[in-house]
C-alpha positions as CSV (number, residue, x, y, z in Angstrom):
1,X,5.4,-26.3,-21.6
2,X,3.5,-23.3,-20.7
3,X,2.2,-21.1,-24.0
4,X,3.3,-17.5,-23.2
5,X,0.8,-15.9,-25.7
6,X,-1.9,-17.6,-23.4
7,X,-0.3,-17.2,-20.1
8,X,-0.2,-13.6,-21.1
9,X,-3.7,-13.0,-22.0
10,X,-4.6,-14.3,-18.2
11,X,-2.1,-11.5,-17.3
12,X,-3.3,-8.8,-19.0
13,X,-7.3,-9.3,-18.6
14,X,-6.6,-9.1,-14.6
15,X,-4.5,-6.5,-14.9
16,X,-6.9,-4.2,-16.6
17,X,-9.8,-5.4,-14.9
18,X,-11.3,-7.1,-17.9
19,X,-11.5,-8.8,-21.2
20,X,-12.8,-5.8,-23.4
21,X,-9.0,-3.3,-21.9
22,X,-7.3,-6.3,-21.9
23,X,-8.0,-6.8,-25.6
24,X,-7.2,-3.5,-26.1
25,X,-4.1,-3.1,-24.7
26,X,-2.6,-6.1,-26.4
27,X,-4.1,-4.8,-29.5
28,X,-6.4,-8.1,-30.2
29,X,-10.5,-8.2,-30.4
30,X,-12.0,-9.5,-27.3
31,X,-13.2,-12.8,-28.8
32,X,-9.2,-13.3,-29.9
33,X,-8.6,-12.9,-26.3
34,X,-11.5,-14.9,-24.6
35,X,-9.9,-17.7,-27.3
36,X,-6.8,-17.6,-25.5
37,X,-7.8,-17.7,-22.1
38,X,-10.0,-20.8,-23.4
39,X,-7.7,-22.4,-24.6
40,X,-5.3,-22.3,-21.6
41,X,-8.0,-23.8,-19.6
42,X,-8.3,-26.1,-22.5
43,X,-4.6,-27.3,-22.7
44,X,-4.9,-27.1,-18.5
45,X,-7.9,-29.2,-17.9
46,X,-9.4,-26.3,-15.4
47,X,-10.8,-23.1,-15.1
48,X,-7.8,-19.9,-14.3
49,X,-10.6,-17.1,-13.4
50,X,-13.6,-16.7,-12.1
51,X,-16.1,-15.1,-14.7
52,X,-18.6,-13.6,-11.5
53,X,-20.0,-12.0,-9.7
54,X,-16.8,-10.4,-10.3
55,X,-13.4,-11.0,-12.7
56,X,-11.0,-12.8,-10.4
57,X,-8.3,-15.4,-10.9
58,X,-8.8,-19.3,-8.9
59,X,-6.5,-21.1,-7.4
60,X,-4.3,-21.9,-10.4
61,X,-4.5,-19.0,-12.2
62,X,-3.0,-17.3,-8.9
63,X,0.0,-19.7,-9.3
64,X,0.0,-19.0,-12.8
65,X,0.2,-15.1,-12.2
66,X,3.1,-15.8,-10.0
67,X,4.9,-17.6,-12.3
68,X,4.3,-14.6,-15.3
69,X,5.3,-12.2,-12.2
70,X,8.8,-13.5,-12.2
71,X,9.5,-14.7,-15.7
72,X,8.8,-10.7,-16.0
73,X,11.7,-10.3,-13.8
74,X,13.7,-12.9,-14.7
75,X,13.8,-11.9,-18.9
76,X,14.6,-8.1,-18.1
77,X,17.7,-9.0,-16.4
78,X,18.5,-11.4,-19.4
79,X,17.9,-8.1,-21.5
80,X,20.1,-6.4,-19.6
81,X,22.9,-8.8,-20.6
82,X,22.2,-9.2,-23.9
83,X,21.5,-6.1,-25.5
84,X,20.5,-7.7,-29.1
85,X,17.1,-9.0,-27.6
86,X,16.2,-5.6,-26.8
87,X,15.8,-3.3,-23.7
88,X,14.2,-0.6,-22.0
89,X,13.2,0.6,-18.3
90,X,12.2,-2.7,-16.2
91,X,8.7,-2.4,-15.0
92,X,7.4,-3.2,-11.4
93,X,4.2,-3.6,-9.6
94,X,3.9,-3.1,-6.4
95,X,1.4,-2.6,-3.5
96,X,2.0,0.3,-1.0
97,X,-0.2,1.9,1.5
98,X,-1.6,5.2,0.9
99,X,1.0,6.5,3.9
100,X,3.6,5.5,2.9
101,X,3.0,6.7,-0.4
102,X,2.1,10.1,1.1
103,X,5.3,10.6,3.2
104,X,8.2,8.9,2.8
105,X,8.3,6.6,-0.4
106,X,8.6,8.5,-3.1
107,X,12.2,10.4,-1.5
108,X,13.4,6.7,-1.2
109,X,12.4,5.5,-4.9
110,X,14.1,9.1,-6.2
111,X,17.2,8.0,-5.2
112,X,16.8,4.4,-6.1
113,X,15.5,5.6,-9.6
114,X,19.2,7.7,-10.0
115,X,21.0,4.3,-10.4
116,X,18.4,1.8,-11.9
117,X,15.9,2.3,-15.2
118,X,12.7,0.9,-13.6
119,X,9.1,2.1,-14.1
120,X,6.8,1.5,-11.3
121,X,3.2,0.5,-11.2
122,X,1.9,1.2,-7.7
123,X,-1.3,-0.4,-6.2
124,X,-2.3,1.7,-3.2
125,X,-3.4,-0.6,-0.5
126,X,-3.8,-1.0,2.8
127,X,-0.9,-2.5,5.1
128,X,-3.3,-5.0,6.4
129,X,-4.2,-6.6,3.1
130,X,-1.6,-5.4,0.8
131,X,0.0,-8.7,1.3
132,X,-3.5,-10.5,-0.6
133,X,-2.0,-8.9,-3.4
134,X,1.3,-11.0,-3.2
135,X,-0.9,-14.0,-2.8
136,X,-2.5,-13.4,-5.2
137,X,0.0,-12.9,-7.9
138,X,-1.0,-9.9,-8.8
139,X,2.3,-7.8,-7.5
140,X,6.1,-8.5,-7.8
141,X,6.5,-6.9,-3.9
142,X,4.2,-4.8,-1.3
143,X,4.6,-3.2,1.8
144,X,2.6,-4.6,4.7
145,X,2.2,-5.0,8.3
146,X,2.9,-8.8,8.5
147,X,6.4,-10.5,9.1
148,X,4.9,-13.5,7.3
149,X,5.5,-14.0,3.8
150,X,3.7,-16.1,1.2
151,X,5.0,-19.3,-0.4
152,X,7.7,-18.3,-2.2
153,X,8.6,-14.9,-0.9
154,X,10.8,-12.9,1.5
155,X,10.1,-10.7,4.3
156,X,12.1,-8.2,5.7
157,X,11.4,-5.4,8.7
158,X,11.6,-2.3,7.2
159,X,10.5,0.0,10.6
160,X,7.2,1.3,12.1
161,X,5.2,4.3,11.1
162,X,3.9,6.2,13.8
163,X,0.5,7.7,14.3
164,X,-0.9,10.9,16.7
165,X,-4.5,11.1,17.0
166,X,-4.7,15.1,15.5
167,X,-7.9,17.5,15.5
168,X,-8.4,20.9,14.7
169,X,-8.5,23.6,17.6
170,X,-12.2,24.1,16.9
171,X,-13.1,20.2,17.2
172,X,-11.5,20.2,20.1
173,X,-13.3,23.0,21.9
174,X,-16.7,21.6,20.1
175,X,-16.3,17.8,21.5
176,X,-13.6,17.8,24.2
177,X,-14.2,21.1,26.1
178,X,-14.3,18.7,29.4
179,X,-11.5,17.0,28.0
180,X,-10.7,13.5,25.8
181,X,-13.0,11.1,27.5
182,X,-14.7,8.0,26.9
183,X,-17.9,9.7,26.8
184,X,-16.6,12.8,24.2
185,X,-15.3,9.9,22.2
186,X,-18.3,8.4,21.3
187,X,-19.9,11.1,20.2
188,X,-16.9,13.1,18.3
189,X,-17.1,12.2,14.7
190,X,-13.9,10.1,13.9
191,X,-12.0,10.1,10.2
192,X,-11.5,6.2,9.2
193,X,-9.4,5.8,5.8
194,X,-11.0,2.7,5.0
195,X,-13.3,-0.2,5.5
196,X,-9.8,-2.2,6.3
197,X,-8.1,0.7,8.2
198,X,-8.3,-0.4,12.2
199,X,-6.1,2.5,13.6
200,X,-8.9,4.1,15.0
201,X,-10.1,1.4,16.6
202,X,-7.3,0.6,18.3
203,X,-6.9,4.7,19.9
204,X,-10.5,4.0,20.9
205,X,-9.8,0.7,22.5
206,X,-7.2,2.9,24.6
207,X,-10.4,4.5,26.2
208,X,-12.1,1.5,26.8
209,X,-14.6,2.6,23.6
210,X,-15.8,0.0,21.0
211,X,-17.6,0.3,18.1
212,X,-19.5,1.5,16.3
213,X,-18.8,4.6,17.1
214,X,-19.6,7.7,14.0
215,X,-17.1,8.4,11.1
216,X,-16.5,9.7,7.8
217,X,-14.1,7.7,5.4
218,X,-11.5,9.4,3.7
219,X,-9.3,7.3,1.2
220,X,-6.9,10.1,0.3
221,X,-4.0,10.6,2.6
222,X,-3.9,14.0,1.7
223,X,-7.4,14.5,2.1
224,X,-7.4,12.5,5.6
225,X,-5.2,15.7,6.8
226,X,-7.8,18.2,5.0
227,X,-10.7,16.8,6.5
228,X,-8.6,17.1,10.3
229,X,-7.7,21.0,9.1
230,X,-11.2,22.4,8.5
231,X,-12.8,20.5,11.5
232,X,-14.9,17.5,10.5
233,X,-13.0,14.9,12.4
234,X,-10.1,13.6,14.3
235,X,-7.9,10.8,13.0
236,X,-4.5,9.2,12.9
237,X,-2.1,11.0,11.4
238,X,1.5,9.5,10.3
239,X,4.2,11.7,12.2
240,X,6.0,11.7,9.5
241,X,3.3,13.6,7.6
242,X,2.4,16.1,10.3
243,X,6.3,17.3,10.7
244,X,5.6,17.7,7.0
245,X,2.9,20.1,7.3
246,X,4.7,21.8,9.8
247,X,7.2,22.8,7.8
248,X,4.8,24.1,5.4
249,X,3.6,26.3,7.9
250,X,-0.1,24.5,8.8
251,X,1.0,23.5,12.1
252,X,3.2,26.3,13.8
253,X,5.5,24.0,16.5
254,X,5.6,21.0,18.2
255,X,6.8,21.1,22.1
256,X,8.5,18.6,24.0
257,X,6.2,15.5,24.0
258,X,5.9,15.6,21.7
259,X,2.8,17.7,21.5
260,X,1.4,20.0,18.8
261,X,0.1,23.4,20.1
262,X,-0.7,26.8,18.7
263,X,-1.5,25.7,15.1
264,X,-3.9,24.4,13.1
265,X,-3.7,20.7,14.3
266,X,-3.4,19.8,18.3
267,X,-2.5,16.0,19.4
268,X,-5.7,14.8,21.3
269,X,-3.7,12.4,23.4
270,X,-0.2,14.3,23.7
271,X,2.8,11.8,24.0
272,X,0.4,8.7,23.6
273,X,1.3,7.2,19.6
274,X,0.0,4.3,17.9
275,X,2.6,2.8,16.1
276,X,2.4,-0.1,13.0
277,X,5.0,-2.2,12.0
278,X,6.0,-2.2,8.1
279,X,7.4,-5.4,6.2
280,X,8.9,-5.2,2.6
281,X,8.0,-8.5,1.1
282,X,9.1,-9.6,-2.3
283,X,9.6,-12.9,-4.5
284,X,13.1,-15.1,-4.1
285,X,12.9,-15.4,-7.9
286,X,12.5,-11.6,-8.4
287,X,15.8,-10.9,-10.4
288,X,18.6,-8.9,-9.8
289,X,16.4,-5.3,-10.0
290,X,14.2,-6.6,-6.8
291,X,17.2,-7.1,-5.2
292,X,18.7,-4.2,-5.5
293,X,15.4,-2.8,-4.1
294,X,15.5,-4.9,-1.3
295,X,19.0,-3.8,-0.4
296,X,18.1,-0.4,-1.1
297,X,15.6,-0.2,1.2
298,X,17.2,-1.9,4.1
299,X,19.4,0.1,3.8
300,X,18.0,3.5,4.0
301,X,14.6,2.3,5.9
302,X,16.0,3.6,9.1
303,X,16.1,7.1,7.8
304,X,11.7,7.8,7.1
305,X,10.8,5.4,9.8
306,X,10.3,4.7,13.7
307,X,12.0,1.2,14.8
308,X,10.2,-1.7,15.0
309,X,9.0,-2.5,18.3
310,X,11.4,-5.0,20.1
């Protein structure tokens, strides 16, 4: 049988990013915590992280973080039903991209957060990788642009987010004067969220133009759009999140296209939109909280998002 003491010293360390806040959080020295994670090697006759070039669990200790992942789960819905062993919010870790964060997630946990006590630990990122983070056993569920889950998961379409490639009226007369072509495009300076964000690329690709191509990297939602506003760049902006500053007056109306005119942001491609598929994956063994977040989110996905493409 596993030793919970030890299995949660592996938890915590990775958690905190290392061995001197791990020890601190549980309120133990360092060495009593290196002890630990020794002696779980010890007892398991192999190594559950790698020590460098950076802190990072192996094969097993990835199993090993699933398995603490949904004992988590699993014992707050026992204290649920027996109120003698104690109680409190539930907590949750989950990885969501910086988007969705931005637009429509938080309206959808508000409501789910009026029924259920839960606490949630968010990892922002990217829809593209998020899903390592299930793999890896380092969340309960993410948000990602795969239909594929992981051994031991679910996946379920949730809807697409969808993208307009947005500049600033003074961009546009700066680098498309002659209008959006191939040619204006590989010299307008782009904005790029990440190293792992490919949306860019693939509005590019629509012209035919393939990196490298220049670019400034934002990894701020919010700053993504403030970067677009005082001219630097163009990007891809959710929908969602441009309605959203219309409404707070930055951009002043959006014509049949749809296409955004008169206002602070204008569409570069108007009517053309890029847009990304979203999957909510989660583990089987989650408990009955993860369920409910599952159904809660089917449920209501429709509502903030595009459908998925057929």
């Amino acid at each position: 049988m596993l030793d919970y003491k030890l299995l949660e010293a592996l938890v915590v360390v990775l958690d905190q990013g290392g061995f001197e806040r791990g020890a601190r959080h549980l309120g133990l020295t360092q060495s009593a915590v290196s002890q630990r994670i020794k002696l779980l090697e010890a007892r398991l006759g192999q190594p559950v992280l790698v020590r460098s070039p950076r802190l990072a669990p192996t094969p097993l200790g990835r199993r090993l973080l699933n398995h603490a992942q949904q004992v988590r789960l699993l014992e707050s819905d026992l204290l649920g039903e027996v109120p003698a062993l104690g109680g409190g919010e539930q907590r949750l870790r989950l990885a969501i991209n910086a988007d969705s964060l931005a637009t429509w997630w938080p309206e959808a946990i508000g409501r789910f957060c009026e029924h259920y006590r839960v606490l949630f630990e968010l990892v922002v990122e990217d829809q593209e990788v998020a899903l390592k983070r299930m793999r890896d056993g380092d969340v309960a569920g993410c948000i990602c642009d795969s239909p594929t889950p992981v051994q031991g998961a679910r996946s379920h379409g949730l809807g697409s987010m969808r993208y307009r490639a947005l500049a600033s009226p003074t961009f546009m007369a700066r680098y498309f004067a002659d209008g959006v072509t191939p040619e204006a495009l590989r010299q307008a300076p782009a904005i790029v969220f990440g190293p792992d964000d490919r949306l860019q690329h693939r509005f590019l690709a629509m012209y035919g133009v393939e990196p490298p191509f220049p670019h400034h990297l934002c990894p701020s939602s919010e700053g993504f759009v403030g970067l677009a506003l005082a001219g630097l760049g163009y990007g891809m902006v959710p929908e969602r999140q441009a309605e959203r500053e219309l409404s707070e007056g930055r951009l002043q109306e959006i014509d049949p296209g749809p296409h955004l005119a008169d206002g602070r942001l204008v569409d570069l491609s108007p009517g053309q939109v890029i847009d990304v598929p979203l999957y909510w994956h989660h583990w089987r063994q989650g408990g009955r909280i993860l369920d409910a977040l599952t159904d809660h989110l089917l449920r209501l996905g429709d509502a903030w998002l595009a459908p998925l493409p057929a």
